[in-house]
C-alpha positions in Angstrom: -18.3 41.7 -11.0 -17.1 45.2 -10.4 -13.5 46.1 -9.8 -12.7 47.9 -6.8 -9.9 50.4 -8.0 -10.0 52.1 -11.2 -7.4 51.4 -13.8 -4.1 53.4 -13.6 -4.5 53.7 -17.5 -7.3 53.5 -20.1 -7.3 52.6 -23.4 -6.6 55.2 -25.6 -3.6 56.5 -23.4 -0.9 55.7 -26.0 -2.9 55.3 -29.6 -4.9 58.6 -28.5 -2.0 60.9 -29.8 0.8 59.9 -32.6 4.0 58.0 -30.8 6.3 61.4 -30.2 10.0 61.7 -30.6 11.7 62.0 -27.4 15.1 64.0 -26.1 17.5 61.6 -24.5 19.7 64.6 -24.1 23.7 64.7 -25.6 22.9 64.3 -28.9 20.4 61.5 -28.9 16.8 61.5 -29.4 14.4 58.3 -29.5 11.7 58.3 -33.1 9.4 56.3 -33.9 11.1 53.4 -36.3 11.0 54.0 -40.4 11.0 51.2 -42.8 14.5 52.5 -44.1 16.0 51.3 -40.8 14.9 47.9 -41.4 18.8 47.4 -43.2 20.4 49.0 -40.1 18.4 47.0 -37.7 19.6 43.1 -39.9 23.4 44.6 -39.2 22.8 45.4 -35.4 21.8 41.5 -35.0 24.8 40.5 -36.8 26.8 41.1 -34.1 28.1 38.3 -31.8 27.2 40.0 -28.8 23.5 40.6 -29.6 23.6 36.3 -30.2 24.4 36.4 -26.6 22.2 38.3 -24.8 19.1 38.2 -27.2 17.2 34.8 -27.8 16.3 36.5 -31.7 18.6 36.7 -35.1 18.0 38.0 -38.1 18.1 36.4 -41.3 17.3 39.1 -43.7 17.1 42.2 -44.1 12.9 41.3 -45.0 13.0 39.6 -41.6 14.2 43.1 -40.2 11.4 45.0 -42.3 8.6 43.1 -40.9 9.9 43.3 -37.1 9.8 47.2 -38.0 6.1 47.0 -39.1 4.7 44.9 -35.6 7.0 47.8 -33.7 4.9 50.5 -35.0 1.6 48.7 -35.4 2.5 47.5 -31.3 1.8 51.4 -31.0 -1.6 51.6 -32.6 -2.7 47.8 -30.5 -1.1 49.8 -27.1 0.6 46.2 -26.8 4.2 47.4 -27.0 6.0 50.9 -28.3 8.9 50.5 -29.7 11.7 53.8 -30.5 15.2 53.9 -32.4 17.7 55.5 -30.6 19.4 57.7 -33.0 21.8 60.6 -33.2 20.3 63.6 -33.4 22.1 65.0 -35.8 23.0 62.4 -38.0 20.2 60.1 -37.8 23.0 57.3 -37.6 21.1 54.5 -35.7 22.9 53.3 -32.3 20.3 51.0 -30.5 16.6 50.5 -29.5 14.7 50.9 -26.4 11.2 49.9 -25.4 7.8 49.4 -23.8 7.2 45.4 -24.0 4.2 43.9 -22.3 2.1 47.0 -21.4 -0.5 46.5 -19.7 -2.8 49.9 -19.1 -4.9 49.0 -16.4 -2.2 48.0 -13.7 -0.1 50.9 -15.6 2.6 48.7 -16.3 5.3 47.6 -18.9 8.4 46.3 -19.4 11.5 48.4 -20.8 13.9 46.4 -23.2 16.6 47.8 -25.1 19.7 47.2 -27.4 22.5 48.9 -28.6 24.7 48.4 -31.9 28.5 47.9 -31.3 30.2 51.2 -32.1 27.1 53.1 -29.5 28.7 50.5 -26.5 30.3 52.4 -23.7 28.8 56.0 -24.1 26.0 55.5 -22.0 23.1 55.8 -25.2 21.5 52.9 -23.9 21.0 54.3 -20.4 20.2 57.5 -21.2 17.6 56.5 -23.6 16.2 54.1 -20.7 16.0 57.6 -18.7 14.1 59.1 -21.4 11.9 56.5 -22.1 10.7 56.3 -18.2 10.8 60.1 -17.6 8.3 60.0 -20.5 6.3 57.0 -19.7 6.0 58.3 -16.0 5.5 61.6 -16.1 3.8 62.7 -19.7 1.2 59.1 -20.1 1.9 58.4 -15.9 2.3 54.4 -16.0 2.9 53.5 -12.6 5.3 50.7 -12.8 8.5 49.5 -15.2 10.3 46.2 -14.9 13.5 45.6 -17.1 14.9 42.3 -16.5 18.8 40.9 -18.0 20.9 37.7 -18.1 22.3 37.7 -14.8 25.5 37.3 -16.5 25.2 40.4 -18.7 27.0 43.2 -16.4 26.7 45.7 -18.8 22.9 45.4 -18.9 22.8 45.8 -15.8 25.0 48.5 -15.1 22.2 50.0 -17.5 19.5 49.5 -15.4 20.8 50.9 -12.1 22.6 53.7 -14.2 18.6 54.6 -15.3 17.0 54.3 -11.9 15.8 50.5 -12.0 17.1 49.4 -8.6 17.4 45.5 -7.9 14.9 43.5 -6.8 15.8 40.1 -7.3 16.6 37.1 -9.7 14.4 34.9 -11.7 16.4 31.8 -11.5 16.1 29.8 -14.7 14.0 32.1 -16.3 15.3 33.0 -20.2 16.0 29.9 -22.5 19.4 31.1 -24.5 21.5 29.8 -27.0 23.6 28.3 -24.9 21.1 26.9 -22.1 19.1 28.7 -19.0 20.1 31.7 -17.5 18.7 32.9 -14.4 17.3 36.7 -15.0 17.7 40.0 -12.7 14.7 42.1 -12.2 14.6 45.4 -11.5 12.4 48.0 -11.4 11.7 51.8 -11.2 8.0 53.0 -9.7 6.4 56.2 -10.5 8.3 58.6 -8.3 11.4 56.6 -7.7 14.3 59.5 -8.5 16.8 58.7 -10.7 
């Protein structure tokens, strides 16, 4: 049975060309993740605040390896594509952003993203949000992003509306923590949206 609109993406959009490094302007630029960042990545989860609002540790620095090998094979499966948020100059690592869930056809995804402690409070984690859609939108041209938080979690979401994701609602008892249910916030930024 035929479909009766074509797909917003094909496959091929994202493994077609290498995953690019991308300006987040001020000093920070998303790059594809390196296995050397794998001990960088084990100390960002170390943190008490990523135990909070993330429903993953990590054990080892092993455990951090492997995570970096699924991000960049998630590239090559157009499943998920994953950057480090790094300074530009340094290379010092200060948090991740990403594509989750991508589905090509209904040119859709969902953004997730993390910062370490010392990059909290400088904005890195919504500028690289506004690099990562300006780029999904206008250089591959998904149609749709999502980015959902802990209800809870005003920083997140100070994140979101800082990078053009505007409200749209909450997903009550939708993300199993730690420390029991939290209801989710959605938001989302369409292609076109300003920001």
């Amino acid at each position: 049975m035929p479909f009766l609109s074509s797909p917003v993406l094909i496959p091929g959009a994202l493994a077609r060309i290498p995953q690019p490094a991308l300006p987040a302007g001020d000093g920070l630029v998303l790059r594809p993740w390196r296995a050397e960042d794998a001990p960088a990545v084990h100390a960002a989860f170390q943190d008490p605040v990523m135990h909070q609002w993330h429903i993953r540790s990590s054990d080892s620095v092993g455990e951090a390896a492997d995570w970096i090998t699924r991000w960049r094979k998630g590239w090559e499966a157009e499943q998920d594509a994953q950057w480090a948020v790094a300074d530009e100059i340094t290379d010092e690592l200060l948090g991740r952003v990403a594509l989750r869930q991508i589905l090509l056809g209904d040119g859709a995804a969902e953004v997730a993203y993390w910062t370490v402690a010392r990059a909290r409070g400088r904005g890195v984690a919504a500028r690289a949000t506004s690099a990562l859609a300006h780029w999904a939108f206008e250089e591959i041209g998904f149609h749709r992003l999502e980015l959902t938080h802990a209800l809870a979690n005003e920083a997140s979401c100070r994140v979101a509306v800082k990078a053009g994701f505007s409200l749209e609602g909450t997903k009550r008892s939708a993300l199993l923590h730690p420390d029991g249910w939290h209801d989710m916030h959605l938001h989302a930024r369409v292609r076109g949206d300003g920001a």
